[in-house]
C-alpha positions as protocol buffer text, in pm:
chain_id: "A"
residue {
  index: 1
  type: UNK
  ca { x: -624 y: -1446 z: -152 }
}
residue {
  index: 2
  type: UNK
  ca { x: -842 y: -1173 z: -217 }
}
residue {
  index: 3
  type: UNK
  ca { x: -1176 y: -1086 z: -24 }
}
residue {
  index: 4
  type: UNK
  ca { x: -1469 y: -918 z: -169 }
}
residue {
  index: 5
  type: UNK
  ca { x: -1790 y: -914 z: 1 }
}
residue {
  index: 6
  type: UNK
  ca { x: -2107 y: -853 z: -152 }
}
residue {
  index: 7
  type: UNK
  ca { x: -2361 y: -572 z: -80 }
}
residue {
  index: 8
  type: UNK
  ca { x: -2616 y: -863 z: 48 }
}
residue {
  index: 9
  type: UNK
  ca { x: -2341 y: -938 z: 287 }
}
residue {
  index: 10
  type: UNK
  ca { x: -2278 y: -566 z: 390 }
}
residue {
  index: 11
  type: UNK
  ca { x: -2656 y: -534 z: 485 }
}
residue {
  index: 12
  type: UNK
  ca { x: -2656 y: -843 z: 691 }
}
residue {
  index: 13
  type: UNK
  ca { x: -2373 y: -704 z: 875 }
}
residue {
  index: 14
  type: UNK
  ca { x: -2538 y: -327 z: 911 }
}
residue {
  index: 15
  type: UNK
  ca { x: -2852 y: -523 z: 1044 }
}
residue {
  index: 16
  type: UNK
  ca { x: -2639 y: -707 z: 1301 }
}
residue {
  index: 17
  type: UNK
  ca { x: -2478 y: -370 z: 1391 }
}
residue {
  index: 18
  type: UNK
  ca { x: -2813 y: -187 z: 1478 }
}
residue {
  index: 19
  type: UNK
  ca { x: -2957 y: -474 z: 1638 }
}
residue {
  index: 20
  type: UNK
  ca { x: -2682 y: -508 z: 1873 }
}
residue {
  index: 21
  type: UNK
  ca { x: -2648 y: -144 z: 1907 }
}
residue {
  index: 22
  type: UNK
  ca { x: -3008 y: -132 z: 2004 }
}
residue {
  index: 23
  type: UNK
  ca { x: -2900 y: -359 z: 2301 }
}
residue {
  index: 24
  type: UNK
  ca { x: -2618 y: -151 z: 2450 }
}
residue {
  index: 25
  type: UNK
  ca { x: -2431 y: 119 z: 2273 }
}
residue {
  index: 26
  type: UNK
  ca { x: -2059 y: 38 z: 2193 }
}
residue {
  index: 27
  type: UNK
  ca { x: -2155 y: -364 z: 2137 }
}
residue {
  index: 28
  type: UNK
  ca { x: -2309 y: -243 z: 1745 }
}
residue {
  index: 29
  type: UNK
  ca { x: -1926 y: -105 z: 1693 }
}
residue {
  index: 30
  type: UNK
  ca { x: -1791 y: -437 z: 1847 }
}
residue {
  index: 31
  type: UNK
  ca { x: -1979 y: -695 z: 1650 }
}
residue {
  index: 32
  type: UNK
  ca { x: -1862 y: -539 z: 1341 }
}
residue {
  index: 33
  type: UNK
  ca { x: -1493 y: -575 z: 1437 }
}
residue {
  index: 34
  type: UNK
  ca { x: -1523 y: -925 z: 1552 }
}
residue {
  index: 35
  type: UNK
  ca { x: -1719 y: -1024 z: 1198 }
}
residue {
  index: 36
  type: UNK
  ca { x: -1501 y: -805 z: 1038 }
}
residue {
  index: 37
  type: UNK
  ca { x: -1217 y: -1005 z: 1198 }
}
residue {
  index: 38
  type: UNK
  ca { x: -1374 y: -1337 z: 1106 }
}
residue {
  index: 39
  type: UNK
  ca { x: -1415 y: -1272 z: 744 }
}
residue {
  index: 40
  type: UNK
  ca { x: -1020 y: -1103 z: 774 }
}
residue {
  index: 41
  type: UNK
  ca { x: -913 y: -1474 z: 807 }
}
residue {
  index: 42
  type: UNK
  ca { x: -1092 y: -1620 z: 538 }
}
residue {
  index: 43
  type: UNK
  ca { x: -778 y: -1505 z: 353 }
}
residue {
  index: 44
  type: UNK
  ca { x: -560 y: -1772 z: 515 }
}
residue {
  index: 45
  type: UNK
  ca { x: -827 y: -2024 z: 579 }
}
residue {
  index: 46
  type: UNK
  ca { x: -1057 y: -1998 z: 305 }
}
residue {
  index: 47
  type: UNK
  ca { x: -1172 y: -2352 z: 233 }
}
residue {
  index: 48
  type: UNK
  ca { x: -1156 y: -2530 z: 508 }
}
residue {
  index: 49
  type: UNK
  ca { x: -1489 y: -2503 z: 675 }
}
residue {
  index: 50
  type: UNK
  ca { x: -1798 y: -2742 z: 569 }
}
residue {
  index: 51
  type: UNK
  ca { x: -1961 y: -2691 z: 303 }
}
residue {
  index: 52
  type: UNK
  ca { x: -2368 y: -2619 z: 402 }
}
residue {
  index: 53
  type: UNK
  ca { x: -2688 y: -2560 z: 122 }
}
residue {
  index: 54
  type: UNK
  ca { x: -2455 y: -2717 z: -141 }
}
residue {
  index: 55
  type: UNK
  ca { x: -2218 y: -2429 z: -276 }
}
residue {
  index: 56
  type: UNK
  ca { x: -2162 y: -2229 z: 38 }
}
residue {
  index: 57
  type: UNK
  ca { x: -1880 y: -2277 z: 261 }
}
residue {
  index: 58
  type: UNK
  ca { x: -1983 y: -2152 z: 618 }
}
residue {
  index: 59
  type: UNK
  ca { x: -1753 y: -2004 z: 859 }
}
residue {
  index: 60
  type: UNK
  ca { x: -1925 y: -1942 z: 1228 }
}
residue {
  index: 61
  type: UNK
  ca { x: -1838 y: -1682 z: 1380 }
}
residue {
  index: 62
  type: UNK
  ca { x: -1603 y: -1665 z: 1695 }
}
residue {
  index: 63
  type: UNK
  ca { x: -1779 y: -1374 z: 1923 }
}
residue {
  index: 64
  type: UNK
  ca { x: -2114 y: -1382 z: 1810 }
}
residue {
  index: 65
  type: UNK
  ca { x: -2421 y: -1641 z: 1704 }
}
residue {
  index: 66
  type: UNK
  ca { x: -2338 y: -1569 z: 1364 }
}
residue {
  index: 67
  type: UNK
  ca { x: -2196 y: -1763 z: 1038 }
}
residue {
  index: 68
  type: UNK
  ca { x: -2059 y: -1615 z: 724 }
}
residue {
  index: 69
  type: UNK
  ca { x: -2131 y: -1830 z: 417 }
}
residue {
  index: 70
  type: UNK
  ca { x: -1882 y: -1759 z: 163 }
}
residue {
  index: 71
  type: UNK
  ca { x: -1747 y: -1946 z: -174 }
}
residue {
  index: 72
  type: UNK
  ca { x: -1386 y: -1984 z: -282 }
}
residue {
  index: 73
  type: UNK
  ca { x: -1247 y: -1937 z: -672 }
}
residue {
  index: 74
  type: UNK
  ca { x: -899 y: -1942 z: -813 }
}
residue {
  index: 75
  type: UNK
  ca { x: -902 y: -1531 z: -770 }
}
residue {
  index: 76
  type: UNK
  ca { x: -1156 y: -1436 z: -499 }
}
residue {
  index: 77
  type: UNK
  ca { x: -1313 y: -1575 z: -138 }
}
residue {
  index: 78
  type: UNK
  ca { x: -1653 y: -1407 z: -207 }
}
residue {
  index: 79
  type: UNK
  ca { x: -1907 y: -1348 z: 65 }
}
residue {
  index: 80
  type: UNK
  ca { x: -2253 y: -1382 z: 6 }
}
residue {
  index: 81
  type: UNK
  ca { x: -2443 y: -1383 z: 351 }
}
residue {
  index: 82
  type: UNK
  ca { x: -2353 y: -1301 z: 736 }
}
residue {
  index: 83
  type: UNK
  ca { x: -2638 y: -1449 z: 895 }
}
residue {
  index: 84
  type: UNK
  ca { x: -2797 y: -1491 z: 1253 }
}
residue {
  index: 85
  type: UNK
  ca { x: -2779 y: -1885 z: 1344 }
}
residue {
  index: 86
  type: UNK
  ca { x: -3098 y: -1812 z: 1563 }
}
residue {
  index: 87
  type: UNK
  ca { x: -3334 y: -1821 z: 1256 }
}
residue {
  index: 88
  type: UNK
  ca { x: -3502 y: -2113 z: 1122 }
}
residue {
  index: 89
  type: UNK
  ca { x: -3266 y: -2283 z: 862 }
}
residue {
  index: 90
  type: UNK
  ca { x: -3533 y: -2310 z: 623 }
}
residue {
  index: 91
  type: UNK
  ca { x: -3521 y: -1913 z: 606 }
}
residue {
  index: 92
  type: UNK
  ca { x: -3111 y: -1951 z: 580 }
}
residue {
  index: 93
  type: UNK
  ca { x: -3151 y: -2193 z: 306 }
}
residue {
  index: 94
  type: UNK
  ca { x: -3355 y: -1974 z: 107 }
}
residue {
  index: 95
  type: UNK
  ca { x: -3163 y: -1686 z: 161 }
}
residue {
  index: 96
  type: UNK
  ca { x: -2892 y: -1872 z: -11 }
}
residue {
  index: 97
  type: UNK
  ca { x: -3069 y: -2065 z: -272 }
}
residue {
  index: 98
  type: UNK
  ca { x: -3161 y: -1701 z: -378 }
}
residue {
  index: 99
  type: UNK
  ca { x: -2816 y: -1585 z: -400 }
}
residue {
  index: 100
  type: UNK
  ca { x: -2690 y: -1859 z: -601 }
}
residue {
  index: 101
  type: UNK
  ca { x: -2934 y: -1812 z: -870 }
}
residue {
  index: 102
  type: UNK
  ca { x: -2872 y: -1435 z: -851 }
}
residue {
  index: 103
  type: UNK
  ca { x: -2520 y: -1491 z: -894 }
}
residue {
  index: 104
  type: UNK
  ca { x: -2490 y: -1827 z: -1136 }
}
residue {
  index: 105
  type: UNK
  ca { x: -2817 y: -1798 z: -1278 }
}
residue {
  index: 106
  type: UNK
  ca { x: -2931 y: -2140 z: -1196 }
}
């Protein structure tokens, strides 16, 4: 199955990179790889994980306090959001209500 991740996505992952980089250099490069390596599987595993917020399937991630929220087509496992599990979830909900009407329109 394909992967495509979307440019919201990308920035969430950026954001985790210079945050983490911040910290200690070498561990921005390293959180990338493991999320990188997370999403990587979604191609064999794509639809298994529970769905959260209604349309999102959510994948947490192995190394870091992360989960990617993702949806799954006939064609594509599309990302839509890597996002620190440290927030609030009403902020995480949001985040995602606003994608889905961004993408579907609803």
């Amino acid at each position: 199955m394909k992967i495509r991740i979307f440019d919201s996505a990308k920035f969430d992952l950026l954001d985790g990179f210079e945050f983490y980089e911040r910290q200690q250099e070498g561990v921005g490069r390293y959180f990338l790889d493991s999320l990188y390596a997370d999403i990587d599987s979604l191609a064999l595993y794509a639809g298994i994980h529970p769905q959260k917020f209604t349309d999102f399937h959510r994948l947490l991630a192995r190394s870091f306090p992360y989960a990617i929220y993702y949806t799954v087509d006939d064609e594509f496992v599309s990302v839509y959001a890597v996002m620190d599990c440290r927030q609030d979830p009403i902020n995480i909900k949001a985040r995602l209500e606003n994608e889905r009407i961004r993408r579907w329109g609803d």
